[in-house]
PDB file of N, CA, C and O in Angstrom:
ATOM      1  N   UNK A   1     -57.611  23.165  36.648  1.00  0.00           N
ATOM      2  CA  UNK A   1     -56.225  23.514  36.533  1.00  0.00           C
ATOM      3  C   UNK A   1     -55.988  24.026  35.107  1.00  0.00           C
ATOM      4  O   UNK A   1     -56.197  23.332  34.111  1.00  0.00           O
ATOM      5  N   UNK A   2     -55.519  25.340  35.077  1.00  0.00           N
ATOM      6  CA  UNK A   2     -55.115  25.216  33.889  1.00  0.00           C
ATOM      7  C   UNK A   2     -54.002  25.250  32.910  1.00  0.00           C
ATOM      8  O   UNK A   2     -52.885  25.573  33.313  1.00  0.00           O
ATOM      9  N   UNK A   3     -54.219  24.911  31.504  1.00  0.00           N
ATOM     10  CA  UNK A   3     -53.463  24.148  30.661  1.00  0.00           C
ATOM     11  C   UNK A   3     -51.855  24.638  30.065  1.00  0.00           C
ATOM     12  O   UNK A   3     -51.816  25.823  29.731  1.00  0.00           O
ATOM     13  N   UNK A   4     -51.063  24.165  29.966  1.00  0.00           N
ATOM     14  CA  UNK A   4     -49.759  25.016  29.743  1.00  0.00           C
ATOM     15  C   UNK A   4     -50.109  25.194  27.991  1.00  0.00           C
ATOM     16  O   UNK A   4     -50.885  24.533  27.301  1.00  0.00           O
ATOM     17  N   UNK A   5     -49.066  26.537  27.544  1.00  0.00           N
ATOM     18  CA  UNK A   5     -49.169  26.235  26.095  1.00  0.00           C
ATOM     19  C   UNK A   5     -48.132  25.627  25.929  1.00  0.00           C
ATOM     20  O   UNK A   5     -47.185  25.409  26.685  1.00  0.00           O
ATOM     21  N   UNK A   6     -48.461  25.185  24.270  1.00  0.00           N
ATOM     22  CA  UNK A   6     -47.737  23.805  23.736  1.00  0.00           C
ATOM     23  C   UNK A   6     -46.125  24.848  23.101  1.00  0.00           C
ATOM     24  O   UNK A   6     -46.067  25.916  22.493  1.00  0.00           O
ATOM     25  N   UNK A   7     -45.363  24.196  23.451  1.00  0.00           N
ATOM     26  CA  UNK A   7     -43.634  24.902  23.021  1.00  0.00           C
ATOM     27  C   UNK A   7     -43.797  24.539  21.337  1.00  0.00           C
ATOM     28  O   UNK A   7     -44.101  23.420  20.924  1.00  0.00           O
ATOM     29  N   UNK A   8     -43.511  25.796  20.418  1.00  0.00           N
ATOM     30  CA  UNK A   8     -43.283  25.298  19.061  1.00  0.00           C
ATOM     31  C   UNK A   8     -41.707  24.464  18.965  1.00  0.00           C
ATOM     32  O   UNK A   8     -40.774  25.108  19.444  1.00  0.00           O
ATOM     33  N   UNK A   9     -41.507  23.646  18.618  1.00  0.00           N
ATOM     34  CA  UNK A   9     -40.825  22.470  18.233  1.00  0.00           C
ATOM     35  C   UNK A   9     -40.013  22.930  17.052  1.00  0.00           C
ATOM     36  O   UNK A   9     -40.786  23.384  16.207  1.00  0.00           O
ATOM     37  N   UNK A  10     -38.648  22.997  16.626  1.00  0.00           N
ATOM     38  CA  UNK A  10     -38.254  23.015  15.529  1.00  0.00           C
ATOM     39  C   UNK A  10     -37.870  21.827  14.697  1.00  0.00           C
ATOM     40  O   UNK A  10     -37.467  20.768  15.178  1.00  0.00           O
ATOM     41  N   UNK A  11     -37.995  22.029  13.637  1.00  0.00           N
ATOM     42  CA  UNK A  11     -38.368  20.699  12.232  1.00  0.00           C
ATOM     43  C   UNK A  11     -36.838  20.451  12.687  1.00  0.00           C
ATOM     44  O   UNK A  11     -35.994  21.275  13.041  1.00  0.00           O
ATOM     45  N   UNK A  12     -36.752  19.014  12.560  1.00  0.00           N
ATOM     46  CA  UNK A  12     -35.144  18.485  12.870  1.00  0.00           C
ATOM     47  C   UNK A  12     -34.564  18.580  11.627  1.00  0.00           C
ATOM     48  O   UNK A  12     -34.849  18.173  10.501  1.00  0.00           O
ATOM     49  N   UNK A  13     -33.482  19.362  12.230  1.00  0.00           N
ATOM     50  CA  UNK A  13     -32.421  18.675  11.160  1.00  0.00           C
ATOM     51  C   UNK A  13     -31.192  17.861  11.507  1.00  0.00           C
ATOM     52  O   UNK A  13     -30.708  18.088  12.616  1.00  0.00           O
ATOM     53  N   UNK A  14     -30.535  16.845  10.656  1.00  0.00           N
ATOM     54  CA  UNK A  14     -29.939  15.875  10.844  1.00  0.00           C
ATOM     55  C   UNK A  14     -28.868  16.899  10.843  1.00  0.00           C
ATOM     56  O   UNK A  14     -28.985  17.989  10.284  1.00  0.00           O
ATOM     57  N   UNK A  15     -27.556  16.406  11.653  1.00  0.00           N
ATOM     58  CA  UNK A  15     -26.625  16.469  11.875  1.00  0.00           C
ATOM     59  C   UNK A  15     -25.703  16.669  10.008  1.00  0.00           C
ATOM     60  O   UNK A  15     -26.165  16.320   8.922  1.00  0.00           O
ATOM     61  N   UNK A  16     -24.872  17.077  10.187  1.00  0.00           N
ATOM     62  CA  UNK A  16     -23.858  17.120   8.865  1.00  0.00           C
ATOM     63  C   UNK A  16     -23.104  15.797   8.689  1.00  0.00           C
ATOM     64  O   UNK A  16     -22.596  15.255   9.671  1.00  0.00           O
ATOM     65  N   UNK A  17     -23.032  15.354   7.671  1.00  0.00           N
ATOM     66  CA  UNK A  17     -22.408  13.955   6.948  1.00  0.00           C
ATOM     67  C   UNK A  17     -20.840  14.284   7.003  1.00  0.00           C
ATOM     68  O   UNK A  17     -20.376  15.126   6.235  1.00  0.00           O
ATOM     69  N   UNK A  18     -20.213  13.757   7.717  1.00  0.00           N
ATOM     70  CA  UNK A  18     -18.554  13.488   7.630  1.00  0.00           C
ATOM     71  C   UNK A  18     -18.017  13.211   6.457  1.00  0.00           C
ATOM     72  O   UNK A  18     -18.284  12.154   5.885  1.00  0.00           O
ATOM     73  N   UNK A  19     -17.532  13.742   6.155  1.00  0.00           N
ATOM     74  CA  UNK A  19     -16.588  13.794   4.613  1.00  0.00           C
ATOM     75  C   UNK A  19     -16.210  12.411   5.093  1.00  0.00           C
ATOM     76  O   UNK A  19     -16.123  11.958   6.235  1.00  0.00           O
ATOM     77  N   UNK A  20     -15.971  11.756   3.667  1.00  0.00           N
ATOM     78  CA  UNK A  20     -16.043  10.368   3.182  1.00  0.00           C
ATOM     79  C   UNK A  20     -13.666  10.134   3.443  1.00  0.00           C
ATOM     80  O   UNK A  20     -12.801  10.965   3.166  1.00  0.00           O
ATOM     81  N   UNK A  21     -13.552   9.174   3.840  1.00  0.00           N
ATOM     82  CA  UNK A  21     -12.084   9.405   3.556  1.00  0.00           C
ATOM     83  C   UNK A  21     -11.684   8.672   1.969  1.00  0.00           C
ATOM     84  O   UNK A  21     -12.159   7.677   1.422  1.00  0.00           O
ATOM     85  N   UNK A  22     -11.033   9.254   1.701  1.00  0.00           N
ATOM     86  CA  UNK A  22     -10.476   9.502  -0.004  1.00  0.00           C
ATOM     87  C   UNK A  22      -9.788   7.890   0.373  1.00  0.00           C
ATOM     88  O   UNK A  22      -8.888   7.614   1.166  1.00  0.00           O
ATOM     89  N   UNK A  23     -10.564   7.022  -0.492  1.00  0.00           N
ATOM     90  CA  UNK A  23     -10.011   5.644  -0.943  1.00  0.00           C
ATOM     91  C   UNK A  23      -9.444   5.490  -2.254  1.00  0.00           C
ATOM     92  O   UNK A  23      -9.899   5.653  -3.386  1.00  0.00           O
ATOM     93  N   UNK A  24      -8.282   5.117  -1.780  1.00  0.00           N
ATOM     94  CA  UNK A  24      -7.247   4.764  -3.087  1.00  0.00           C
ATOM     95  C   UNK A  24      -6.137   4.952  -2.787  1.00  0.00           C
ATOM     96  O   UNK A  24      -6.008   5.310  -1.616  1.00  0.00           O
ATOM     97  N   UNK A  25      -4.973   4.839  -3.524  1.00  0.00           N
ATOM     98  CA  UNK A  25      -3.504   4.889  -3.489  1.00  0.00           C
ATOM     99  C   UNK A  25      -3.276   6.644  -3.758  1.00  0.00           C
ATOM    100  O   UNK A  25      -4.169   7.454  -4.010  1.00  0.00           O
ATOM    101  N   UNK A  26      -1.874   6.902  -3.621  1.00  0.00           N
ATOM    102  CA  UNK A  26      -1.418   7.807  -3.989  1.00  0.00           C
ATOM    103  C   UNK A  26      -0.671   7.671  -5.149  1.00  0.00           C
ATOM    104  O   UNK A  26       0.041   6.669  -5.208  1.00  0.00           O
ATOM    105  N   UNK A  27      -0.663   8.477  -6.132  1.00  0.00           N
ATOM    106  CA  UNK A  27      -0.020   7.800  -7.741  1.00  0.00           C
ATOM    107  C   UNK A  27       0.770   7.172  -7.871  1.00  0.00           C
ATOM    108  O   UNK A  27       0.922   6.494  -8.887  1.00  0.00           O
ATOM    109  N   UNK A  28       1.787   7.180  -6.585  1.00  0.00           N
ATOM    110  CA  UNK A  28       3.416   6.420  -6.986  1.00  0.00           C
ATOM    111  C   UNK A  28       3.245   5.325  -6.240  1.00  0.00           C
ATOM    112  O   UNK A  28       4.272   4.744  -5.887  1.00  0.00           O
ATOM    113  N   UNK A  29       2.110   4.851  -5.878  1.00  0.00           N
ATOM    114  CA  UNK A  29       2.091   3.780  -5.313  1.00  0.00           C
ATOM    115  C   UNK A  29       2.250   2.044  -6.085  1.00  0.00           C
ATOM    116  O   UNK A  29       2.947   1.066  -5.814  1.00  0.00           O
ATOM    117  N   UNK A  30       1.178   2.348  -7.160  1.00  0.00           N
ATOM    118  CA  UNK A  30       1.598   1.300  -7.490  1.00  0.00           C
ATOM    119  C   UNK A  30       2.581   1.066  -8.916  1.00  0.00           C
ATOM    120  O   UNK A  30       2.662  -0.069  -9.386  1.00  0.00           O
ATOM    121  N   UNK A  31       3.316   2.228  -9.562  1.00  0.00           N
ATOM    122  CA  UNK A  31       4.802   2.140  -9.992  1.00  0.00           C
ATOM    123  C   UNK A  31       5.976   1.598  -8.750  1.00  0.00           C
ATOM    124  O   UNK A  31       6.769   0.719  -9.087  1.00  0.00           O
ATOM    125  N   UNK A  32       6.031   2.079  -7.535  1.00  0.00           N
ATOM    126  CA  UNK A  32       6.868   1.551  -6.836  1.00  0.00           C
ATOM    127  C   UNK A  32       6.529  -0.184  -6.351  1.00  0.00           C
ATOM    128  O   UNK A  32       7.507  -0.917  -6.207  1.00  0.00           O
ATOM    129  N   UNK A  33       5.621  -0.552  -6.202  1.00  0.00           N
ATOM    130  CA  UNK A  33       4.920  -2.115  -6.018  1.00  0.00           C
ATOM    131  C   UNK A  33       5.094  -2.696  -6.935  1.00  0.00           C
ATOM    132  O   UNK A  33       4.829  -3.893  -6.821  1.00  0.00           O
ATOM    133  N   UNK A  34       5.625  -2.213  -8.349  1.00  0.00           N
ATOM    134  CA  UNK A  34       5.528  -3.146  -9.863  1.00  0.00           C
ATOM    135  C   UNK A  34       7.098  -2.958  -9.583  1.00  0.00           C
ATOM    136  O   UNK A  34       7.609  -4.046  -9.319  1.00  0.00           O
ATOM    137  N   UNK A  35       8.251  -1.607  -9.558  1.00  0.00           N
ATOM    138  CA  UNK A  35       9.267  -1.555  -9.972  1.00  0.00           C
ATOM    139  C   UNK A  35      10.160  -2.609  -8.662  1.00  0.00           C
ATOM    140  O   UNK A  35      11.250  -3.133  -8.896  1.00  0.00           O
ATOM    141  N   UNK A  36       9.605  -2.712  -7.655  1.00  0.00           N
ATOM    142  CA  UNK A  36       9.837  -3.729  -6.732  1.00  0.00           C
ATOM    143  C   UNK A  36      10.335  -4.914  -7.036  1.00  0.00           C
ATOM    144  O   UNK A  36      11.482  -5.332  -6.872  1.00  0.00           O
ATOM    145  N   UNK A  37       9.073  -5.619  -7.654  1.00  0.00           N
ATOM    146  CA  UNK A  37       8.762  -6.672  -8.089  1.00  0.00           C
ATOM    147  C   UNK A  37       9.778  -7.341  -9.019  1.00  0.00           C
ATOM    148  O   UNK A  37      10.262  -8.438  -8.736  1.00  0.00           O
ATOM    149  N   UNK A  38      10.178  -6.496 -10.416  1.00  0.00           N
ATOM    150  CA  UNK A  38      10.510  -6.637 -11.260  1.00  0.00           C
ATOM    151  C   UNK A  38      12.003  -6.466 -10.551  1.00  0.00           C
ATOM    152  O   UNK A  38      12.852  -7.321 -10.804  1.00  0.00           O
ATOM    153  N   UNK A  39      12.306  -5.424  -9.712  1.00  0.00           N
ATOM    154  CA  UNK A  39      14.011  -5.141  -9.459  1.00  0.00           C
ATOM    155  C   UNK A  39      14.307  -6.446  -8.715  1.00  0.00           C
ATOM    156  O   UNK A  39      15.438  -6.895  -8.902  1.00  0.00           O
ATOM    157  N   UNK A  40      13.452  -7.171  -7.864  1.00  0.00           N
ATOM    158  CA  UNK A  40      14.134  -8.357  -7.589  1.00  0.00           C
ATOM    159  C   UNK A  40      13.825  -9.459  -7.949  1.00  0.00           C
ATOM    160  O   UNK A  40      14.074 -10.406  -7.203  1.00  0.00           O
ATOM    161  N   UNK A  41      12.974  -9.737  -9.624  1.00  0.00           N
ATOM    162  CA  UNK A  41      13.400 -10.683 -10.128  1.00  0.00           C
ATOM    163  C   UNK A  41      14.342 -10.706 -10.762  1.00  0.00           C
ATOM    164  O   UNK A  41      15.098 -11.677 -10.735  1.00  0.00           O
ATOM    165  N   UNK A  42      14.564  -9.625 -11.523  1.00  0.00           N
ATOM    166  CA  UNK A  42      15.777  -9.110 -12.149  1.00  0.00           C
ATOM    167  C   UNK A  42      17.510  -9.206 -11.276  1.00  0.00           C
ATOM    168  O   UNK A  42      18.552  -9.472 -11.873  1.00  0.00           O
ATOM    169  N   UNK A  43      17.417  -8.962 -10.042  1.00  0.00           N
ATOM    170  CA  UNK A  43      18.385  -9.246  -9.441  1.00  0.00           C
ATOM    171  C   UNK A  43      18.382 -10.833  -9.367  1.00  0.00           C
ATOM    172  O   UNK A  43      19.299 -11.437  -9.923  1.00  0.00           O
ATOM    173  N   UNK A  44      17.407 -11.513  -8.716  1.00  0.00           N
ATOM    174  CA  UNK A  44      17.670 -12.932  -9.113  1.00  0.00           C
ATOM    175  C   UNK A  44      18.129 -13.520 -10.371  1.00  0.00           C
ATOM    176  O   UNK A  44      19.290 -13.922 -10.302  1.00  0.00           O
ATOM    177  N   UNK A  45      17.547 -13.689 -11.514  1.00  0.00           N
ATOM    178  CA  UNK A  45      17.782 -13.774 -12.840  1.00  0.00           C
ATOM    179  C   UNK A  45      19.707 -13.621 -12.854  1.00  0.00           C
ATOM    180  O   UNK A  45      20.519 -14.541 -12.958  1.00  0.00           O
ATOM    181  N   UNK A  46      19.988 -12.060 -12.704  1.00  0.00           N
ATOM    182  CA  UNK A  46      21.054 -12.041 -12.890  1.00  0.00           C
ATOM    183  C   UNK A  46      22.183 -12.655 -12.096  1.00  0.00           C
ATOM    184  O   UNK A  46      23.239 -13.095 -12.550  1.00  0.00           O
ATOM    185  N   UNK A  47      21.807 -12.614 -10.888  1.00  0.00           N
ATOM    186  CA  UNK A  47      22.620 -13.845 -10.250  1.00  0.00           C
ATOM    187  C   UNK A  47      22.954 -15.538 -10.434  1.00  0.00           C
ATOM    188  O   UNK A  47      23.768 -16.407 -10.120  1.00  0.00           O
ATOM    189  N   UNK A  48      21.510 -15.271 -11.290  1.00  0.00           N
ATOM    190  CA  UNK A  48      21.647 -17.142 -11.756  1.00  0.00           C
ATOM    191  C   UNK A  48      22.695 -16.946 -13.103  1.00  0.00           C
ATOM    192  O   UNK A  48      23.821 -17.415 -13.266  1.00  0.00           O
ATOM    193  N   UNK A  49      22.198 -16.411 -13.649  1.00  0.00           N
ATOM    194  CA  UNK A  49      22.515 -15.927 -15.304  1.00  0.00           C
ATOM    195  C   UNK A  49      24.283 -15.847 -15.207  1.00  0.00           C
ATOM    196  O   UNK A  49      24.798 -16.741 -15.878  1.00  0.00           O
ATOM    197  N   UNK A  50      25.093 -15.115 -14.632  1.00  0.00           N
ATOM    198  CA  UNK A  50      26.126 -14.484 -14.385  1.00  0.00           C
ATOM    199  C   UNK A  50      27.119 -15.374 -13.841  1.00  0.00           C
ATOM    200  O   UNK A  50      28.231 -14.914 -13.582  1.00  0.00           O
ATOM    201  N   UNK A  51      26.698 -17.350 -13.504  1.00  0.00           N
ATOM    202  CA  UNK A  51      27.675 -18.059 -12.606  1.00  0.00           C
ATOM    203  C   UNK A  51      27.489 -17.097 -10.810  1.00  0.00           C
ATOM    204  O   UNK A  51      28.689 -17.020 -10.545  1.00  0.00           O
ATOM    205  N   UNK A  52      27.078 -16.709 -10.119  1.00  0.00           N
ATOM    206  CA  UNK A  52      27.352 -15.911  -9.147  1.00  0.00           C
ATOM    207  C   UNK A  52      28.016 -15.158  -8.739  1.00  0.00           C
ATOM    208  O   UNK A  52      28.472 -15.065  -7.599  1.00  0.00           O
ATOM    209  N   UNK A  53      28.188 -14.387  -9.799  1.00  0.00           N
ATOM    210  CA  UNK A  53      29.155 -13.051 -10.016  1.00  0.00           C
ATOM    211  C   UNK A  53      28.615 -11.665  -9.507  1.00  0.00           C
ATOM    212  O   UNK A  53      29.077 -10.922  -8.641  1.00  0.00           O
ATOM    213  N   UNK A  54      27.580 -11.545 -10.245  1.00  0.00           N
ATOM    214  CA  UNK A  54      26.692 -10.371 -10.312  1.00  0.00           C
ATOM    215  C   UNK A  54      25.594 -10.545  -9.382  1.00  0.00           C
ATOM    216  O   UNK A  54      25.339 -11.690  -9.009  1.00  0.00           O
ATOM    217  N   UNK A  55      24.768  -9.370  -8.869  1.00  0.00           N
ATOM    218  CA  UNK A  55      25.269  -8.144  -8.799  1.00  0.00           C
ATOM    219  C   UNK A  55      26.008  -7.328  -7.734  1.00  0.00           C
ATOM    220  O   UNK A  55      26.138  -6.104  -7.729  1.00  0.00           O
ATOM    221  N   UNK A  56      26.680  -8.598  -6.427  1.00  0.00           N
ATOM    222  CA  UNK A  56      27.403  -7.683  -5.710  1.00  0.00           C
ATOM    223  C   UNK A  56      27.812  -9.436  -5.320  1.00  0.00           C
ATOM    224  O   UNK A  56      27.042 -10.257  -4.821  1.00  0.00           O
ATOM    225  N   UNK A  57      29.569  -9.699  -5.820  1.00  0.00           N
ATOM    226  CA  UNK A  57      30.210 -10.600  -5.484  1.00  0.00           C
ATOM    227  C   UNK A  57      30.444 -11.576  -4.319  1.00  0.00           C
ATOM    228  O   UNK A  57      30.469 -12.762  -3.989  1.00  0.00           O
ATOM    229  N   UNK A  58      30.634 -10.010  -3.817  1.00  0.00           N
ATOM    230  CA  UNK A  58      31.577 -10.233  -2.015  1.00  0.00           C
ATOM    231  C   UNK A  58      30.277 -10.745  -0.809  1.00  0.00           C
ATOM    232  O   UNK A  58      30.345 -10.978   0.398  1.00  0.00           O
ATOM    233  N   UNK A  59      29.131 -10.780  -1.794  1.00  0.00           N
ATOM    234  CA  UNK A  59      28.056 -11.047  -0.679  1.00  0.00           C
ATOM    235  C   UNK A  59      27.631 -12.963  -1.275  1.00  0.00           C
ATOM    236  O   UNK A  59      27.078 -13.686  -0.446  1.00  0.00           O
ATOM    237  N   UNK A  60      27.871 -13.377  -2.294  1.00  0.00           N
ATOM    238  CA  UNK A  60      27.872 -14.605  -2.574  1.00  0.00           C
ATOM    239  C   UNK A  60      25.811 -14.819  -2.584  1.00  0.00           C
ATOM    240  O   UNK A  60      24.900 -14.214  -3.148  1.00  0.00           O
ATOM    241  N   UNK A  61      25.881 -15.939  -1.681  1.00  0.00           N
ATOM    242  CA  UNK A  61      23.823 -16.340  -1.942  1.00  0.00           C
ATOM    243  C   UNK A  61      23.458 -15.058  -1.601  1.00  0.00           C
ATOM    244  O   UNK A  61      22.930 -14.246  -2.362  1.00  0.00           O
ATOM    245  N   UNK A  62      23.777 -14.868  -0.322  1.00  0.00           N
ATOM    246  CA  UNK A  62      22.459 -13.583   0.217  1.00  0.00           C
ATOM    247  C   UNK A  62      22.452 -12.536  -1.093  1.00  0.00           C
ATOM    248  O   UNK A  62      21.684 -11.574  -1.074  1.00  0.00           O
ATOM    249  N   UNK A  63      23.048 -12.692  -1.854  1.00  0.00           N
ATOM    250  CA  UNK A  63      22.144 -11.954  -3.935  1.00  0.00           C
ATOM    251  C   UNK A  63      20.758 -12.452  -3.753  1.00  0.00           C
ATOM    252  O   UNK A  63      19.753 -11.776  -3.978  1.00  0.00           O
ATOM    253  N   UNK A  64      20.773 -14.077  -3.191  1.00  0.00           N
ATOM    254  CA  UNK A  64      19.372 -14.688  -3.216  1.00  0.00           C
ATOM    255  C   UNK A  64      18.534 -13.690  -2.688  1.00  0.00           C
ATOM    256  O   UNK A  64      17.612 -13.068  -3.216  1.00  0.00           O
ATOM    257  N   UNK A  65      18.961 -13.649  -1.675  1.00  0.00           N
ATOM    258  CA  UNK A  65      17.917 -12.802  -0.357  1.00  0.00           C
ATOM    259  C   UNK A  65      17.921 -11.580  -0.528  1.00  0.00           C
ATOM    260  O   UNK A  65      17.106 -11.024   0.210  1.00  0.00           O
ATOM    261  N   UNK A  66      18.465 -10.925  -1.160  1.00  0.00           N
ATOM    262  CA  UNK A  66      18.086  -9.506  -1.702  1.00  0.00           C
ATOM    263  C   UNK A  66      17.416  -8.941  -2.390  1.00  0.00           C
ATOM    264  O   UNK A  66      17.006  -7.782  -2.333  1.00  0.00           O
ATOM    265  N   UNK A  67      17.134 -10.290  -3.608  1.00  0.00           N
ATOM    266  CA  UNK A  67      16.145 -10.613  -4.668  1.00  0.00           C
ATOM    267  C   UNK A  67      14.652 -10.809  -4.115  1.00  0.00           C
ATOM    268  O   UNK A  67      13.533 -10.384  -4.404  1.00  0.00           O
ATOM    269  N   UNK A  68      15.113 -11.509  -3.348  1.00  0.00           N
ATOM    270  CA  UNK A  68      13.885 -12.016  -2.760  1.00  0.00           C
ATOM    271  C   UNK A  68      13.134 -10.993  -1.811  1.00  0.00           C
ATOM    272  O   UNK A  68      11.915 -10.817  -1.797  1.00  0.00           O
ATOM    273  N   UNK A  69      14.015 -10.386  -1.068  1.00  0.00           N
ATOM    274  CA  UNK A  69      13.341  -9.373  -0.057  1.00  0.00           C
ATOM    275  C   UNK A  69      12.792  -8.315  -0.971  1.00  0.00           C
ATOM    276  O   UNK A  69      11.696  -7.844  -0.669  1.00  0.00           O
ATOM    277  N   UNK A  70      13.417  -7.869  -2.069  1.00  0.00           N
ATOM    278  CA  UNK A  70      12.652  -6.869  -3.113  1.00  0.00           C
ATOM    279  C   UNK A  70      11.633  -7.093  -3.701  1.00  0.00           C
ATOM    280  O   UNK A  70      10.781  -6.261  -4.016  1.00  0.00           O
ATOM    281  N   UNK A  71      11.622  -8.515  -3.954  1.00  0.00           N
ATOM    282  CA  UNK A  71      10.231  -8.743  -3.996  1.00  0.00           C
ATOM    283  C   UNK A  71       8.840  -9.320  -3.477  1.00  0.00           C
ATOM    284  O   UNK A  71       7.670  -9.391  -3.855  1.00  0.00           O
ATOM    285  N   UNK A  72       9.962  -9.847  -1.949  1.00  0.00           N
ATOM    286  CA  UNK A  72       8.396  -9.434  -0.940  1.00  0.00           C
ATOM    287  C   UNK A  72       8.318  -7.945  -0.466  1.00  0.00           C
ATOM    288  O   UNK A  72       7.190  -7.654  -0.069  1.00  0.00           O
ATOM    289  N   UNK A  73       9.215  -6.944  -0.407  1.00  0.00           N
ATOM    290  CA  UNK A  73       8.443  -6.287   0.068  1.00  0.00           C
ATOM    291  C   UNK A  73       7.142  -5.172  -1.342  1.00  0.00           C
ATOM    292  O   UNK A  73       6.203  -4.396  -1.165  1.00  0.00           O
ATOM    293  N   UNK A  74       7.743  -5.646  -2.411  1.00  0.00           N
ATOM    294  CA  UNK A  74       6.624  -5.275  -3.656  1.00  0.00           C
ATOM    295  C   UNK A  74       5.352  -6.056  -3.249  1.00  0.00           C
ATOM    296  O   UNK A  74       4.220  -5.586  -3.365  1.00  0.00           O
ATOM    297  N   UNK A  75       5.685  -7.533  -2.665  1.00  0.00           N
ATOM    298  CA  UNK A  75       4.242  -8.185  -2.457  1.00  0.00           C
ATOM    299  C   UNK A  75       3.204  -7.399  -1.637  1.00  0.00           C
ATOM    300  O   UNK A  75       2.039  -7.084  -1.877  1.00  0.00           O
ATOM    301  N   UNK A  76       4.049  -7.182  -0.549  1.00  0.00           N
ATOM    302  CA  UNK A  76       3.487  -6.969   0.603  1.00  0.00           C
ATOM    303  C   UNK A  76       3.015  -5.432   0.526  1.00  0.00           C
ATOM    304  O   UNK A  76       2.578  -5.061   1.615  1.00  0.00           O
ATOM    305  N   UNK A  77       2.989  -4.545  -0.364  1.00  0.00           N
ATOM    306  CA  UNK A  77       2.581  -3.512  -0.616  1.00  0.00           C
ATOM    307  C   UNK A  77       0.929  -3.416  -1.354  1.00  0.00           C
ATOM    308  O   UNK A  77       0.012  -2.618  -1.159  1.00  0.00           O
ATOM    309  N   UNK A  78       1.072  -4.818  -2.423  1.00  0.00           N
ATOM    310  CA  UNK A  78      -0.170  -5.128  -2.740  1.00  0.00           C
ATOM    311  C   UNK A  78      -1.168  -5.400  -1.649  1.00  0.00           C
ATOM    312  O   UNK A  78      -2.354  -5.206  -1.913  1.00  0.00           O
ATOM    313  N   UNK A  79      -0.800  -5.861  -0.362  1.00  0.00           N
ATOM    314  CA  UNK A  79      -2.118  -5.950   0.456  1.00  0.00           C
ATOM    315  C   UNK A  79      -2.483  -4.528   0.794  1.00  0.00           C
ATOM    316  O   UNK A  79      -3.564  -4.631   1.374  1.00  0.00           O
ATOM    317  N   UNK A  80      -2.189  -3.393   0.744  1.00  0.00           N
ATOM    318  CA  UNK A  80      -2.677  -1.973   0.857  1.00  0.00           C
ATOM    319  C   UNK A  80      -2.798  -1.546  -0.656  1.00  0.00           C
ATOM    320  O   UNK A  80      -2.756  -0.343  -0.917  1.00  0.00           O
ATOM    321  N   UNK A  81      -2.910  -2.246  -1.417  1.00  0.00           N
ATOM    322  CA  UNK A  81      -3.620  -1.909  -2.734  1.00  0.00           C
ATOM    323  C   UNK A  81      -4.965  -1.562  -2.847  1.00  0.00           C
ATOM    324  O   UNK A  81      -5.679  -2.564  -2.799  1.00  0.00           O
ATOM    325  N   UNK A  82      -5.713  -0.284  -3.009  1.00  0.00           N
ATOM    326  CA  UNK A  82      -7.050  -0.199  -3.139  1.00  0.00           C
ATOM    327  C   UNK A  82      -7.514   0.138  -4.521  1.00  0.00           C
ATOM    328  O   UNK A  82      -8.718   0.242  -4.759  1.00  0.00           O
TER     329      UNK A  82
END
């Protein structure tokens, strides 16, 4: 019987490498995560500081919770900190 010829084979090449995705923040990221932070200790502070006057009367504690939400949501920005 006779023999088939042998198929030339081309040298492999690997597939192309997927661009890498760009790790890190975008610049204003972490000025807005610090100015957070600071705007609602600063709102707290001044609510203690002021007798409970400042900085918006007609709302009384929830000043607390405004303080406070400004600066969880600065916290909570740090867990997407790279």
């Amino acid at each position: 019987m006779p023999e088939s010829k042998g198929r030339e084979k081309r040298a492999y090449t690997p597939p192309p490498k997927p661009a890498k995705a760009k790790v890190g923040n975008p610049p204003w990221f972490v000025p807005v995560m610090l100015t957070l932070m600071v705007l609602g200790l600063v709102w707290v502070v001044t609510f203690y500081i002021t007798s409970q006057r400042f900085p918006i009367e007609s709302i009384g504690r929830w000043n607390l919770a405004a303080g406070f939400g400004l600066m969880m949501a600065g916290f909570a920005m740090t867990t997407r900190w790279r």
